[in-house]
MISELUM-397833 format. One line per 3 residues: number of its first residue (from 1); for each residue y, z, x of C-alpha. Coordinates in nm, 4 decimals. Example, Ala and Ser with C-alpha at 12.3 -4.5 7.8 and 13.67 -1.06 7.14 Angstrom:
# MISELUM-397833
1> -0.4500 0.7800 1.2300  -0.1060 0.7140 1.3670 .
This chain:
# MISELUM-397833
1> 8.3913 6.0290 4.6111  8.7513 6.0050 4.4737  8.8568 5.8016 4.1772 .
4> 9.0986 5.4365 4.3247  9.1510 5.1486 4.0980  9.3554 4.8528 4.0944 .
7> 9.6795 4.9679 3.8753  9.6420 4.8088 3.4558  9.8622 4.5616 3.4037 .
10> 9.9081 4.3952 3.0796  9.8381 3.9979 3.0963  10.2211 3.9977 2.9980 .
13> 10.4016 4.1062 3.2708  10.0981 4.0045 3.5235  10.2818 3.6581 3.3959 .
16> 10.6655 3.7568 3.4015  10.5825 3.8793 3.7983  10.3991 3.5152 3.8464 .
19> 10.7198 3.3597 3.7632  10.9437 3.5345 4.0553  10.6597 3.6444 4.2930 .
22> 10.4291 3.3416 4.4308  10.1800 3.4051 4.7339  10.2654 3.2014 5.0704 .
25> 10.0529 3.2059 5.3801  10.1000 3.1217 5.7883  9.9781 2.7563 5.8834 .
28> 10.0264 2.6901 6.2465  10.2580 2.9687 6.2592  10.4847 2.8536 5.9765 .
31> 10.5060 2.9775 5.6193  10.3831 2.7896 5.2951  10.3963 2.7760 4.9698 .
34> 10.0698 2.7390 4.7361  10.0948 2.5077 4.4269  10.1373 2.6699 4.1319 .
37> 9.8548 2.8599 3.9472  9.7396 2.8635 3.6506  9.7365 3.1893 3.3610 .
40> 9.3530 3.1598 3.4524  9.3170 3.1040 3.7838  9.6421 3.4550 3.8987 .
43> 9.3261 3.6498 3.7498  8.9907 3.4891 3.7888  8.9963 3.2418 4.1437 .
46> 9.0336 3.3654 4.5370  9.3429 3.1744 4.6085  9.2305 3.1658 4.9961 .
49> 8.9027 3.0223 4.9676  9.0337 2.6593 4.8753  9.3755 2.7180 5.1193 .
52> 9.3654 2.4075 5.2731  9.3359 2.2477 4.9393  9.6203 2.4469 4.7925 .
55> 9.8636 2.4671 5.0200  10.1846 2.2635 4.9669  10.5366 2.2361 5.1497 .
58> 10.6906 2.4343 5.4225  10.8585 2.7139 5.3521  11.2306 2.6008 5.3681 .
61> 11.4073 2.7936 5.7082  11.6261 3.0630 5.5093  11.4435 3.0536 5.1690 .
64> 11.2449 3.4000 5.2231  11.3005 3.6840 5.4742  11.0370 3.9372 5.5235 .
67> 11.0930 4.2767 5.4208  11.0863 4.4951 5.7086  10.8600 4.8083 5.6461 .
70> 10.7136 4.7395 5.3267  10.3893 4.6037 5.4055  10.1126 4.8083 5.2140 .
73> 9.7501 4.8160 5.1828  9.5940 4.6621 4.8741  9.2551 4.6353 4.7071 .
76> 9.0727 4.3686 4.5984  8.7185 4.3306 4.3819  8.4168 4.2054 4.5659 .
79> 8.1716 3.9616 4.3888  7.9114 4.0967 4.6092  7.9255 4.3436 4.9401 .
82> 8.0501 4.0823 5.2021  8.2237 3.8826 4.9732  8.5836 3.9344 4.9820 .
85> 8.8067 3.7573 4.6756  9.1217 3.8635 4.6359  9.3582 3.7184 4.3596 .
88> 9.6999 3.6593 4.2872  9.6875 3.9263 4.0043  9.5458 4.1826 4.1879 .
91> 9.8043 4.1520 4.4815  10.0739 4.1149 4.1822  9.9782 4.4440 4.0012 .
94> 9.9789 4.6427 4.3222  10.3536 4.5829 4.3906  10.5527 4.8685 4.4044 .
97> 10.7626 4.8551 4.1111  11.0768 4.9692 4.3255  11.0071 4.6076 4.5206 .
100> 11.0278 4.3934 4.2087  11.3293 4.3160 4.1799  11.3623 4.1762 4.4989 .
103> 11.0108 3.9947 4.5806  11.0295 3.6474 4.6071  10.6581 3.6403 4.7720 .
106> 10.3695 3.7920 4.9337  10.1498 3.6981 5.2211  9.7947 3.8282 5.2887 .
109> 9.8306 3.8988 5.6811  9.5141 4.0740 5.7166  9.1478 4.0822 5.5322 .
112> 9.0705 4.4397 5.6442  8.7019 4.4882 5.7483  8.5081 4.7824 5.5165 .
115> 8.3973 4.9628 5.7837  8.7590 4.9431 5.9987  8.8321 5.2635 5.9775 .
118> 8.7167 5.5620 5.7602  8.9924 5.4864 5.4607  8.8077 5.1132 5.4335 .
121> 8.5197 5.2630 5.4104  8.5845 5.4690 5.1334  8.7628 5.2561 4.9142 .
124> 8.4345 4.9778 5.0013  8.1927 5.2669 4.8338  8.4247 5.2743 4.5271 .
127> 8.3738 4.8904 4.5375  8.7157 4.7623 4.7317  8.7885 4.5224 4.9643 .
130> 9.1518 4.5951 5.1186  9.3811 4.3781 5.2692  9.7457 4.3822 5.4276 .
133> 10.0398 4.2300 5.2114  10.3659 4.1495 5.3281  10.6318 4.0950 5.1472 .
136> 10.9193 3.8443 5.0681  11.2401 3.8906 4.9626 .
């Protein structure tokens, strides 16, 4: 086994990212915002479980562009094997810090399976769920 972990970041800037970076997702093939979160709920709630519940207003046409080869693979905590939850703080810490400056937003385009390829796998024994994020500028 190797050693992965989700990157520390203090509750601080977790916070000053939340403020600049919010998560959208793809509804009938156009993007949305989520309503705004909570300090408690970036760290402690699966955003996507309640998405119909949380979604809110159209992405305006011309309000976010996707940046074009940046999508990476991040990790995400599992409650139990099977149960993926992935929060706004994990995807937030994860960002390349080169990005930051220009992320308005991420997207979750993919919940990768653990046993999609050998990589998945891996990071599942060293208790990871991964996912594709896209990002926003």
């Amino acid at each position: 086994m190797f050693d992965v972990s989700i990157p520390k970041t203090s509750n601080e800037e977790l916070m000053r990212r939340y403020q600049h970076i919010k998560p959208v997702i793809t509804v009938d093939g156009k993007l949305h915002h989520f309503r705004e979160f909570t300090f408690k709920e970036i760290f402690g709630i699966n955003y996507l479980w309640y998405d119909h519940q949380n979604v809110r207003q159209e992405v305006n046409e011309g309000e976010l562009e996707a940046m074009e080869d940046n999508d990476f693979v991040c990790l995400h905590n599992y409650a139990f094997p099977g149960i993926v939850k992935p929060s706004i703080a994990e995807v937030l810490s994860q960002i390349d810090v080169t990005y930051l400056p220009s992320v308005k937003a991420f997207e979750i385009t993919k919940l990768l399976d653990f046993c999609e390829n050998s990589f998945t796998y891996i990071l599942f024994q060293n208790g990871y769920y991964t996912s594709i994020i896209k990002l926003y500028k």
